[in-house]
N, C-alpha and C positions, 0 to 999 in steps of 0.2 A: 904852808900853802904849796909847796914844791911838790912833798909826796902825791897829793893831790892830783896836780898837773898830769903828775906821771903815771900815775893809774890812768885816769880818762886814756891818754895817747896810747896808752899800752893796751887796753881797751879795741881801741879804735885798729889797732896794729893787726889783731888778732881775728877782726872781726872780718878785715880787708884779706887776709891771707887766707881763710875759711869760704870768701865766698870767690876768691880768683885759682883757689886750688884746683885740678885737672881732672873732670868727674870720672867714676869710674864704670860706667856703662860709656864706649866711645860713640860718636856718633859716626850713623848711615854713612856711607859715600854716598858721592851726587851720581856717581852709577849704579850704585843698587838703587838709589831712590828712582832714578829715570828708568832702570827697570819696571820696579815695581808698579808705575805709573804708567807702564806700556801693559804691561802684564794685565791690569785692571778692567778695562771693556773687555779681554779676551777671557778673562776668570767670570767677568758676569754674560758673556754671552753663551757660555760652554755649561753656566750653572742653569741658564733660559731655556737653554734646549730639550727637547720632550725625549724623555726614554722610549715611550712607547706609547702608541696610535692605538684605536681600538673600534671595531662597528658591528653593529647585528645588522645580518644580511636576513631580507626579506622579498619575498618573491611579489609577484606583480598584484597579488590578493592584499598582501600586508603579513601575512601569515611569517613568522621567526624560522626562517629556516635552517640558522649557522653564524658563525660569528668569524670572525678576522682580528691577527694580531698582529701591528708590526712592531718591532723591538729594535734597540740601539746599542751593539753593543761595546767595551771599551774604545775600539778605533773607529765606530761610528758607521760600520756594517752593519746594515739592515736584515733581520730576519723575519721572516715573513711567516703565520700560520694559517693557513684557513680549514676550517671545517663546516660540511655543509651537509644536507640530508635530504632525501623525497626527490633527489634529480633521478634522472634517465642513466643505467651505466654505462660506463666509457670518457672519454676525456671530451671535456669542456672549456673553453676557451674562457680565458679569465683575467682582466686589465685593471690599473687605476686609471681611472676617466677623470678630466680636467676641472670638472665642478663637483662641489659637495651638497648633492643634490638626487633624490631620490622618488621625486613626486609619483604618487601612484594616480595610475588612471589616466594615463598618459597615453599617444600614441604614435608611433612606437612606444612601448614599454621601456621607461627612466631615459626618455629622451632628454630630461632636464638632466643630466652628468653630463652632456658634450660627449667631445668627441677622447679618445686616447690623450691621457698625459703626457704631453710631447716636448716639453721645455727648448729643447733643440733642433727642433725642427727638423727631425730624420724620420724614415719611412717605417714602416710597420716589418716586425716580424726579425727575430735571431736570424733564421738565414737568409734572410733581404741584403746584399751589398749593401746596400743604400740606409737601412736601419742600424738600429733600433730603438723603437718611441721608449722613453725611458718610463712608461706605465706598462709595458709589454710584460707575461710572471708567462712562466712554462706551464701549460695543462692543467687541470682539474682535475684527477683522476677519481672516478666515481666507480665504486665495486658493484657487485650483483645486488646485493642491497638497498644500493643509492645512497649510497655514505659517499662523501667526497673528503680527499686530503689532499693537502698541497703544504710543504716545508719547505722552506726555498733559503738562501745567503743571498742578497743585493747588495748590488756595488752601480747603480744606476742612479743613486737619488740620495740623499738623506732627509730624516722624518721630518724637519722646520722649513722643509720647500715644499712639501704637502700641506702645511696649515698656512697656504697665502689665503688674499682675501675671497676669494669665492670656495677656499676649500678644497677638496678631494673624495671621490668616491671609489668604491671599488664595487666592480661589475662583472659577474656570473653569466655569460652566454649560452645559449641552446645546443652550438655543435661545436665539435673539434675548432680550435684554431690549426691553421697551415703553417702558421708561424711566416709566411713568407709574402703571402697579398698582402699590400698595400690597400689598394681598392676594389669596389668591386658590390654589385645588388645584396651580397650578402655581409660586408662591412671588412672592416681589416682582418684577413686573417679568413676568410669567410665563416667567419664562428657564425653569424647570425643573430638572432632575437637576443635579449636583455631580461634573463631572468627575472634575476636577484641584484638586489643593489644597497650598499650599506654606506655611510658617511660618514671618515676615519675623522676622528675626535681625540684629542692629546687626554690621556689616564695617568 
């Protein structure tokens, strides 16, 4: 009976030393874990975020006249493209308006966009002291043709404060902006009338 005995304990000796042995993957620290657990809303808000905005700009007919892109790129600089066609040549004043909204048949023409994207409550216009509305973009510049280009770097906004709840539009006006009026019968900038108007949309 003895040898018996001592097989089981020996057994049992073996089986204790196997599972209290020291594994060999060590574990996390509790500060990489409390990292990692910090790091987590900030991995999924950064994966939520839109690369890139996108709209077909349409004149006060309905008619497609050009399209708009804005882009995000690694540090979160906005780049801006627009291209547009059938305007008048010369520079064209050109903004994102506070609603995403482009009703035709309105009047004024896309008076549903509101007024200037203005988050901070500063005045209109690059050389305004007082400015600038952070939807204010430089020119439209339209050739003999009535082609229009505009390429631009922003550092005014990034693209997921655009897709709040009412939206974002971007708006093609009739004349130059001055870049400097605030107000005034012919509107910020005195750019005037409201072409074209499109409703930036995450792609």
């Amino acid at each position: 009976m003895l040898p018996r005995v001592t097989l089981r304990v020996t057994a049992a000796a073996t089986l204790l030393v196997s599972c209290t042995a020291t594994p060999t993957t060590p574990l996390a620290s509790s500060a990489a874990l409390d990292a990692a657990r910090s790091a987590g809303p900030a991995l999924a808000k950064a994966a939520a975020a839109p690369r890139q905005l996108r709209t077909t700009l349409r004149d006060a007919s309905g008619a497609e006249i050009g399209f708009a892109q804005l882009s995000a790129d690694g540090t979160g600089r906005v780049h801006i493209t627009v291209h547009a066609s059938g305007l008048t040549p010369g520079l064209h004043g050109i903004h994102l308006h506070t609603v995403g909204s482009c009703v035709l048949g309105t009047t004024p023409s896309f008076s549903s966009a509101g007024g200037h994207y203005n988050p901070t409550s500063k005045e209109h216009g690059f050389h305004n002291p007082a400015g600038y509305h952070a939807g204010d973009l430089p020119n439209l510049v339209v050739n003999p043709a009535g082609v229009g280009q505009l390429t631009e770097k922003l550092e005014q906004f990034q693209l997921d404060a655009l897709l709040d709840a009412d939206g974002t539009a971007l708006v093609i006006h009739e004349r130059e902006d001055d870049l400097t009026t605030n107000a005034g019968p012919l509107g910020p900038g005195n750019s005037g009338a409201r072409l074209a108007c499109g409703v930036l949309e995450a792609k």
